[in-house]
N, C-alpha and C positions, 0 to 999 in steps of 0.2 A: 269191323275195320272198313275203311273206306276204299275207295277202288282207285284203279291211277297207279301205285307203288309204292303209296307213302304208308301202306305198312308195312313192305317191306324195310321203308328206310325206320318208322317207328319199334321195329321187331327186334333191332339191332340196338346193342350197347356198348358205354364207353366210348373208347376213343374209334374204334371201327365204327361203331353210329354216328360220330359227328362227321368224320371224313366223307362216308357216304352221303351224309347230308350236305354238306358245306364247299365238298370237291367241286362241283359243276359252279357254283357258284364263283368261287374264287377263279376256276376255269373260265368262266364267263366273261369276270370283271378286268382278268387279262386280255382276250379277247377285244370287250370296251378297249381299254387304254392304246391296244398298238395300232386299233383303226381311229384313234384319237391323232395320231402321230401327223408327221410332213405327210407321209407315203398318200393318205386320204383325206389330204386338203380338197379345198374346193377346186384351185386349181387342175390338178391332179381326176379327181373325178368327173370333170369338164373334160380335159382333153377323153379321157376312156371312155365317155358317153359318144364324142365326134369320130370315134375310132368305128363303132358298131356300124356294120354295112344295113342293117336294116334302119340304122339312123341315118345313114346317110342318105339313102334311097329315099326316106320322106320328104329330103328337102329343104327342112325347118331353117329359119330364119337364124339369126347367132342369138335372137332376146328370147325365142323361142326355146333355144336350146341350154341358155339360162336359167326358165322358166323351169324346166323338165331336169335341169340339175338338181335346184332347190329343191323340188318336189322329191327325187331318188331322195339327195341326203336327209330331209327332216323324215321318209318315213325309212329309215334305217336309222334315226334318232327312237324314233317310238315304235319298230321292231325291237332294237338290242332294249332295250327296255323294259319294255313288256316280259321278254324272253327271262328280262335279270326278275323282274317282280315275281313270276312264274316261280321260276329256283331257290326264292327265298322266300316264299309261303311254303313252295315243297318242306326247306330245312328248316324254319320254324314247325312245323308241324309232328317233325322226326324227333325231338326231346321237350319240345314247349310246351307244355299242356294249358293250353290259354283258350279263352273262345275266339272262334274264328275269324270275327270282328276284330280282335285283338291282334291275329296273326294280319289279316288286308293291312291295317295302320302300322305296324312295324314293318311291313314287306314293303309298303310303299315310302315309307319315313327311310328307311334305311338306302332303297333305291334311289330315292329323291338324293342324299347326301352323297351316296355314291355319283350320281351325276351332277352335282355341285364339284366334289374334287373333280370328277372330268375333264368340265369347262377349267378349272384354274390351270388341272396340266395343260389343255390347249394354248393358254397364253404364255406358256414356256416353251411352247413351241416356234419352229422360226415361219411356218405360214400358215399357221392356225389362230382363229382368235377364239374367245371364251365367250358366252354370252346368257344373259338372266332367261330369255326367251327360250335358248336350247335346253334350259335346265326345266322350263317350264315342258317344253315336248314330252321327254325322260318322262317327266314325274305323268306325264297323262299316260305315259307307255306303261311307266310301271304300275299306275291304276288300271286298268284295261288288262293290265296282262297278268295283275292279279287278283281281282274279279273274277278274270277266266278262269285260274288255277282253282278258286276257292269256289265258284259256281259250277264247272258243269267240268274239268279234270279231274278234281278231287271230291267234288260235293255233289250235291242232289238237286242243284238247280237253284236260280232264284225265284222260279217261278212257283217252287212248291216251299219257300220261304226258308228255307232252311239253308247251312252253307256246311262245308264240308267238318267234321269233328275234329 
């Protein structure tokens, strides 16, 4: 068995194995959606950044402090990401018996869709917009953070060629 937990989450059957599997995941993609929302527009994350006394203390200029927006939100685009890619090579791995390769492209194909519907809830939002580029982040988060899961959380490295069973 591999190490990391996913025999625990493989040990289990039925419907208590997929919940273990799938929980964090669907927990996750909640997560996504309600920092999708108004509450973490851009807006919104802009004023909370000019709020920090150690921001203010530098200084920074307002294009500055723009600059160091964009940069928080796109990598909290490819954190939640990553984090979602991670969770779901975990629960492919607890009843899928595929090879591993198999489990990265489903974990990242499924991530990737998941942050496609994302962006479209954004543009239902009233000061959010959607966009092809944020979907593009996502899918590098969820590559990245499921390489991780399958290299060196759950597997034996790429370095010794092998990825996690």
């Amino acid at each position: 068995m591999s190490r990391g937990g996913s025999s625990a989450v493989a040990a289990r059957s039925g419907a208590s194995g997929i919940v273990a599997a799938w929980l964090p995941v669907v927990l996750w993609m909640g997560l996504i959606t309600w920092l999708s929302g108004d509450r973490f527009s851009d807006q919104q994350t802009a004023a909370w950044l000019t709020r920090r006394s150690g921001v203010a203390l530098l200084g920074l200029s307002p294009d500055m402090l723009e600059v160091a927006n964009v940069i928080l939100r796109k990598t909290a685009h490819l954190v939640e990401y990553a984090v979602l890619g991670m969770l779901i090579y975990r629960a492919l791995g607890g009843a899928w018996r595929r090879t591993p390769w198999a489990r990265v492209r489903w974990a990242v194909g499924l991530a990737a869709s998941c942050a496609m519907f994302d962006e479209v809830h954004q543009t239902l939002t009233a000061t959010r917009t959607g966009t092809p580029k944020d979907v593009l982040i996502d899918t590098l988060g969820a590559l990245l953070g499921t390489l991780l899961a399958a290299t060196v959380v759950y597997g034996r490295g790429w370095w010794r060629g092998t990825l996690a069973p």
